[in-house]
N, C-alpha and C positions, 0 to 999 in steps of 0.2 A: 639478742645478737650483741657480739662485745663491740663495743667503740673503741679498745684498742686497736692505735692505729700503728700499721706497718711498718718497716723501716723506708719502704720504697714509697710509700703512702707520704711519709715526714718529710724523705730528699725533696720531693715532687713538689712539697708544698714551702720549701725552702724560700725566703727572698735572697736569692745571690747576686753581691757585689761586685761591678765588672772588677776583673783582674787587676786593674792600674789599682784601684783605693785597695786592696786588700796588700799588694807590694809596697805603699807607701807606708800601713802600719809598721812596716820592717826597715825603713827608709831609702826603698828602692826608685830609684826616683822613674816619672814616666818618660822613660830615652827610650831610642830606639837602641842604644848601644848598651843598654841595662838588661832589658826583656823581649821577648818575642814574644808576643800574644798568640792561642790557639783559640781565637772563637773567643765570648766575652770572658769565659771565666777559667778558661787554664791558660800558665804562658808557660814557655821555658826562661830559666834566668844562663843571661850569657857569658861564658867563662872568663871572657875577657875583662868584664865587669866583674866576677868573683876574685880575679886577682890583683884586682887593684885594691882589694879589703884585706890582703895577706898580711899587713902590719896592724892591724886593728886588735886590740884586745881580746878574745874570746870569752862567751858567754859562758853559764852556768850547765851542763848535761846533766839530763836526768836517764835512768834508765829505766825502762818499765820493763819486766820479765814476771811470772806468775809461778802459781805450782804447779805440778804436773796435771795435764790435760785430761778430760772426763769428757763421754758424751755430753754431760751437766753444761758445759761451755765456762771458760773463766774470763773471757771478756774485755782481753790484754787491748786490742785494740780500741775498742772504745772505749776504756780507762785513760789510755793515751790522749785520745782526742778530748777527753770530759778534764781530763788533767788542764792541757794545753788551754782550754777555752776559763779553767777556774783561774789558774795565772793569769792570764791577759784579764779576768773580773777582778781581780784585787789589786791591779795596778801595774801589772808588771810586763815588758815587753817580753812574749814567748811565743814559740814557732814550735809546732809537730812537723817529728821526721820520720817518716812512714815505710815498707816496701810497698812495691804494687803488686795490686792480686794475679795470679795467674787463672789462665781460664780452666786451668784442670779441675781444680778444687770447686771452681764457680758452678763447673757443669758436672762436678760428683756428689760431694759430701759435706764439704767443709763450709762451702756455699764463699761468698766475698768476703772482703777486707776491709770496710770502707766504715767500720764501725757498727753503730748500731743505735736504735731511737732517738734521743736526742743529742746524743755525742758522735756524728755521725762526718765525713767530709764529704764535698761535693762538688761537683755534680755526678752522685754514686754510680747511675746507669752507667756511665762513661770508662768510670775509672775500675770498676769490676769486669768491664770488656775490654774493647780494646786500649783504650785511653788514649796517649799518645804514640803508639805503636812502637815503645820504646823493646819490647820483648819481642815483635816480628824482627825490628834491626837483630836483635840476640840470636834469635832463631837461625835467619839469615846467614847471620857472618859466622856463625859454628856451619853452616850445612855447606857453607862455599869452601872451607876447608877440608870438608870431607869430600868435595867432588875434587877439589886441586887436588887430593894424597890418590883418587883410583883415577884420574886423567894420569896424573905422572904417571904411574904404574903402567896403564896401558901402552902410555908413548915410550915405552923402552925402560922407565924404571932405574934412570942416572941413579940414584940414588942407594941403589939396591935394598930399599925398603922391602923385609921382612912379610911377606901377605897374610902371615900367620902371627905374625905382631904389631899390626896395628889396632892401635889403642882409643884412635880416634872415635867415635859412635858419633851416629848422626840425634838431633832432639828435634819434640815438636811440643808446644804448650797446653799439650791434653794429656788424661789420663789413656792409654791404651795398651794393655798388659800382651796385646796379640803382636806388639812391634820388639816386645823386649830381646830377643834373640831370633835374627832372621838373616836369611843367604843373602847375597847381592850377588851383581853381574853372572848373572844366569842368562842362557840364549847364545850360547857361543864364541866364537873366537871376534867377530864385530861390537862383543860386550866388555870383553875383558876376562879376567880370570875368577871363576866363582870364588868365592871365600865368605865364612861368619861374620855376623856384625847385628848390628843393634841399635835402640833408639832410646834414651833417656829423655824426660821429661824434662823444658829447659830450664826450669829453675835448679837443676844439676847441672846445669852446664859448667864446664869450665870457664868459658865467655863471660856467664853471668858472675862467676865470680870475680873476675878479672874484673869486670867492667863496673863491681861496688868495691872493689880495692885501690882501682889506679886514680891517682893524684889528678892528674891531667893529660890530655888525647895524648903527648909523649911519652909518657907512662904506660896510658892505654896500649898503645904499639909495641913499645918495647917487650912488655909481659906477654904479648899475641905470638910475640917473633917468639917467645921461650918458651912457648906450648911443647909437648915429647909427642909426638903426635906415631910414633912407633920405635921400630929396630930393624937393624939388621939382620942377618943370619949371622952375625958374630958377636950381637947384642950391644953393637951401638947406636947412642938413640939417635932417633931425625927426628929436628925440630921444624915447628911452622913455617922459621925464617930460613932453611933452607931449601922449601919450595916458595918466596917470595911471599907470602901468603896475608904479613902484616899490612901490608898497606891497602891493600882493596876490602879487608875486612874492617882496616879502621875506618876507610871511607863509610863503609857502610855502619858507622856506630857515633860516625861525627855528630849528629843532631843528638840520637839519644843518648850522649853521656853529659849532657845541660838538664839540671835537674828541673825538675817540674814541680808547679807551683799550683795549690787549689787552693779552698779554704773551708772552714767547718760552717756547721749549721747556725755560730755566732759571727763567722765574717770572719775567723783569725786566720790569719795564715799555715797551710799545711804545705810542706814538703814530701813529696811523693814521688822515690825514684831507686829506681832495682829492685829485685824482689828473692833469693835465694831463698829456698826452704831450710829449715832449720835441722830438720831431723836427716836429711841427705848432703846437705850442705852446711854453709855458716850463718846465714839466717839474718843479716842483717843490710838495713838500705843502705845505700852509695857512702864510701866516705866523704866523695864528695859535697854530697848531698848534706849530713852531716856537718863537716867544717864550713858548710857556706851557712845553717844556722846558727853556728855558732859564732860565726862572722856580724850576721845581721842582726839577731836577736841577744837579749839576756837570760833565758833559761830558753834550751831546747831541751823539746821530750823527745825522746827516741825510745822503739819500742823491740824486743830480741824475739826471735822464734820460740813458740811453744814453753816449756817449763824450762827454768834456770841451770838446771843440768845440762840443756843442750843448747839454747839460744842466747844463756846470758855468759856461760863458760866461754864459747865462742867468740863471742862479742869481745871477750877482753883476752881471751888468749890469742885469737888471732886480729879483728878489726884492730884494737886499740894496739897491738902490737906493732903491727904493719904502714899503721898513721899516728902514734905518736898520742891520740887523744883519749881520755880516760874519764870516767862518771866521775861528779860529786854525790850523789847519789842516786840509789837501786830504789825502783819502787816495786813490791814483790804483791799481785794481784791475786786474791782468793776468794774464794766461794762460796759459802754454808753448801750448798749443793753438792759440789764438786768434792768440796771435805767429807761429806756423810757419803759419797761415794767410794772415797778412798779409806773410807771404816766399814765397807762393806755393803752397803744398801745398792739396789739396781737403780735406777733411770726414773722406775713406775712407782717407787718409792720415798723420792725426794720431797714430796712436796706435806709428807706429815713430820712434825718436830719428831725428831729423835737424839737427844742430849749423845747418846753414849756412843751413836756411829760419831760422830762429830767429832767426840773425845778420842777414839780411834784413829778416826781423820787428822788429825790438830798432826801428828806425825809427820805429814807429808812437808807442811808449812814448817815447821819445826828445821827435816832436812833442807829444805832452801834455804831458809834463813843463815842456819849455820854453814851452809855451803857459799856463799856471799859473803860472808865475814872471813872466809878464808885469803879472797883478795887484796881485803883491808879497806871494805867498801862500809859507809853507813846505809842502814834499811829502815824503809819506813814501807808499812803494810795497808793496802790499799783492799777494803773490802766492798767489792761488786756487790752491793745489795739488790734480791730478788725479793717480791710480794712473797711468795710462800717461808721465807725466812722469819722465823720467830723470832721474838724479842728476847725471851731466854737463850736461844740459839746465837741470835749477836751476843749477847751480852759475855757468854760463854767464850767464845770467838774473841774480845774484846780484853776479857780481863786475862785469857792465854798468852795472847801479846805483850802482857804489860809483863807476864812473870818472865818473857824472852827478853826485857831490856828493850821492846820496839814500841811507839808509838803507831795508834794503828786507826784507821779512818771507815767511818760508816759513808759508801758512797753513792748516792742515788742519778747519775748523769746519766743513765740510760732513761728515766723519767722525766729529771729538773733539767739537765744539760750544765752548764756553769756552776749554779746555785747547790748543785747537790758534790761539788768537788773542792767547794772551800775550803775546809779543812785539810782537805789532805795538802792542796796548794800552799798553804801556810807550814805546815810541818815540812814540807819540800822549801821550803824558801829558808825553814830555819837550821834546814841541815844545811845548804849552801853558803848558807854564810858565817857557821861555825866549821867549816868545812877543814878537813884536816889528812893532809900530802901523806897518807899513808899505803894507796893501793899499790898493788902487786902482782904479777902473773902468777899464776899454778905451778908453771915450771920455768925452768930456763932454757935457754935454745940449744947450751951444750949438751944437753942430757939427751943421750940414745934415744932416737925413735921409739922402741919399742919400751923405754921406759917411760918415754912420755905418756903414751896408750897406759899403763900400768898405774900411774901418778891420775889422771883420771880417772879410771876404773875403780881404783882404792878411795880416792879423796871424795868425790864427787856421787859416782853411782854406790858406794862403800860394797862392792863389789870383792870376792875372797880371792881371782886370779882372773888373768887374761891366757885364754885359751887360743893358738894361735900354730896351726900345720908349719910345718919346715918349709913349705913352701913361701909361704906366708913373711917368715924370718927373714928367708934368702932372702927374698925381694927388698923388705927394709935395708940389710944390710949394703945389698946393693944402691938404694939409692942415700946410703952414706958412704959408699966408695966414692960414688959421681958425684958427689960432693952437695947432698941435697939435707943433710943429716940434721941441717941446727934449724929445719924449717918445723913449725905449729903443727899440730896432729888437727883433723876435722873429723871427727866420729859421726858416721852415720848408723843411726840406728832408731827401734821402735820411739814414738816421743810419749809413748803412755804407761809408761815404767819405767823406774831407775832401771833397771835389768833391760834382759832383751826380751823379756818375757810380756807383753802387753797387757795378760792380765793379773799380774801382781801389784798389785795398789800398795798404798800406802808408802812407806818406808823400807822396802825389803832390805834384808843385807847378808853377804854369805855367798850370793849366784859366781856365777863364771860368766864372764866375757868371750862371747866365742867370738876373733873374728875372720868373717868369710873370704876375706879380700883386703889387699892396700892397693891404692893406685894414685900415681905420681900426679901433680897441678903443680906442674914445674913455673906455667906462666901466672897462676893465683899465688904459688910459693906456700902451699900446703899441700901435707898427705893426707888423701882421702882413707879413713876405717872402715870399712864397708863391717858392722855387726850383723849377727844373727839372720833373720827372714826380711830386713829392711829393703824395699827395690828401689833404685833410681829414674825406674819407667814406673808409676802406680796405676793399678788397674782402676778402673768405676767401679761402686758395689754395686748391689743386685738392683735397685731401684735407686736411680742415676738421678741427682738435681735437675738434668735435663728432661728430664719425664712432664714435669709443670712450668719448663720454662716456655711462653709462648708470646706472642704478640696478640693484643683484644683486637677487637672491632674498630676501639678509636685509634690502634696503629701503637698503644702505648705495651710496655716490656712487662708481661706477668712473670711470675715465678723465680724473680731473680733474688730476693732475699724477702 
């Protein structure tokens, strides 16, 4: 029987530090006017207390993003936290800045967030459920908007809102593919008027974007009031703020836009707050959350959705857009595994050396890299070492990197915790402070809509055109008449291909870009791409993470990771 133990097995047997000593290593002092405690070991930190650090210096950002994703796993998050806890081993004050897991994923496929063996944050049961119910507030203040746009409507409809264009969808924090297109107000003339509509899963939401973009609760509101939440029948749009609709939703979002505070399985400080998906959305935690580690600490690790294509593009064409803050340096997470998958080999085949898938693979790594230097960012290459990874196989892996001009790290934190992140810690420390003002967005904000979609498509997926119905156009067009035109593009689409195509591995180049849809986030201040077969509700597969999740005998949580 293997003595490999758990991930859930590790949290469990964690000793966690109450909250106050883990906010003093950041020098948060224990006020009541500083933190709110949630129970010993999460608190929220209070805004009011974040703005009184607004003149402070800012620390170091790191970015953590990987290569494109494989069943194999590449282990972005717990690279992150194995990262954050080697810095704070070698001397250095540093803080991880996380999103929170959503329960779709926890009860489908993807399973949690919260890291893994000993680079892990906690207290993991917690924060892979509910945690601090910061994603119910989400849920909440999107579904109270949707009940004010069909109340108006019923009560006479001041507004002469369009019933056939609203744009609004209600979300809930599951996968459930049977909500994704469904009737409302059925039953009558005491219901209202039947009409289509739909339910996205919330880390789509536009709330949740709103609510990891805005500065502070004034902020918060104002972006809520500029939701498009439909038309008219003369195709003007109705915003939030002309059914009153900001301020009862901020109410309900006042606690959870105070970021939330844990810590890892060494005691360092994590920041854990918002959580968008990468591949439907922008994919990255609060900015708030963000600028408050980079307030408190000297290097924050921050981590982007799924592969660099989608979660680190984002990250700096829109996050760092939108506030102003920008990486010292990329840290780009890969696999042996994961590479010999994208050279060809299945799943059942990883685990014997195979030099020449690998050689195949090295492609994938290869386009990240050079797609990161397009911004003007330094990369250093962070290798997730697995037991079945050969020593030829790194070595192979190793001296790749060195012919790219990267420094690249053997990392074992998912075994050592700390001890196995040294090195890369060190390389990360030495690009910081040879650090050199040279990044840059993809595109600029003057550049047409639809040539922005194009400038990623080309640059990024090196994709041969963007495929896009008349329909499609109008709609851009139209939202550069109404004056939305110098806003970020947010591509959603598969995250397991450059393409839209999920099982083209490797490097593809040549495909077409189809895409299915745009839709306005007037109050986020991006347009959504909607590519290829990507859904914004996603279904479970056939045999659901919920299948083994259960409660034992002694009352404790099986099958959670």
């Amino acid at each position: 029987m293997s003595d490999v133990k758990s991930d859930i097995q590790i949290a469990r047997e964690a000793k966690m530090n109450p909250i106050k000593d883990v906010l003093a290593k950041i020098g948060v002092p224990d006020d009541a006017s500083a933190f709110s405690p949630i129970g010993r070991h999460i608190a929220k930190i209070n805004l009011d207390y974040l703005e009184n650090l607004k003149d402070k210096k800012d620390g170091n950002l790191i970015l953590v993003t990987a290569i494109t994703p494989t069943p194999a796993g590449e282990g972005k998050t717990t690279t992150s936290v194995g990262l954050n806890d080697g810095l704070n081993k070698i001397g250095k004050k540093s803080v991880v800045c996380l999103r929170e897991p959503s329960l779709g994923p926890s009860f489908g496929m993807k399973g949690g967030a919260a890291g893994g063996g000993y680079a892990q944050v906690v207290p993991m049961e917690q924060i892979n459920l509910h945690f601090t119910g910061d994603f119910h507030a989400i849920t909440s203040a999107h579904n109270l908007l949707s009940a004010l746009i069909d109340n108006h409507i019923y009560w006479g409809n001041k507004l002469n809102i369009d019933v056939r264009r609203v744009v609004w969808k209600r979300v809930m924090d599951m996968n459930d593919r049977s909500l994704r297109s469904i009737v409302v107000d059925l039953g009558g003339v005491a219901n209202g008027y039947p009409r289509q509509d739909g339910f996205d899963i919330t880390v789509a939401s536009e709330i949740m974007a709103i609510f990891c973009l805005a500065t502070d609760l004034k902020d918060l509101e104002k972006r809520i009031g500029n939701i498009t939440i439909g038309y008219t029948r003369d195709r003007t749009p109705v915003y939030a703020k002309d059914l009153n609709a900001q301020g009862p939703m901020t109410v309900l979002l006042k606690d959870a836009i105070e970021p939330n505070v844990t810590q890892t399985l060494e005691n360092n400080p994590a920041i854990i707050h918002g959580g968008p998906f990468a591949n439907i959305a922008h994919g990255c935690n609060s900015v708030i959350a963000t600028k408050a580690g980079l307030k408190l600490a000297d290097y924050v690790v921050t981590e982007a959705g799924f592969g660099a294509d989608l979660g680190a593009e984002k990250f700096l064409d829109i996050k760092c857009r939108k506030s102003g803050i920008k990486p010292d340096c990329v840290v780009i997470v890969a696999t042996i595994r994961a590479l010999k998958m994208h050279g060809g080999l299945s799943k059942d085949e990883l685990k014997n050396e195979d030099l020449d898938a690998l050689k195949k693979g090295l492609v994938n790594l290869e386009r990240h890299i050079n797609n990161t230097r397009k911004f003007g960012l330094p990369v250093t290459i962070a290798v997730n070492h697995f037991i079945t990874d050969s020593d030829n196989e790194m070595n192979l892996l190793l001296d790749f990197c060195k012919t790219q001009g990267v420094k690249a790290s053997k990392c074992t934190h998912w075994s050592n915790g700390s001890a196995g992140t040294e090195e890369l810690a060190k390389n990360v420390v030495e690009i910081c402070e040879d650090k050199k003002d040279i990044f840059k967005y993809l595109y600029e904000d003057n550049l047409p809509l639809f040539k922005k979609i194009e400038k990623i498509a080309q640059e990024i997926y090196h994709a041969s055109e963007v495929m896009a119905d008349t329909k499609v156009r109008k709609q851009l067009k139209d939202f550069e008449e109404n004056g939305f035109g110098k806003l970020p593009v947010c591509i959603a689409k598969t995250q397991y291909s450059f393409s839209t195509d999920p099982s083209l591995k490797g490097a593809p180049t040549g495909h077409a870009l189809p895409v299915r849809e745009v839709r306005l986030s007037s109050g986020a201040e991006f347009i959504v791409v909607v590519c290829g077969e990507v859904m914004t509700m996603p279904g479970l597969p056939r045999v659901p993470a919920a299948d083994t999740i259960k409660l034992n005998d002694e009352g404790e949580i099986e099958g959670l990771f």
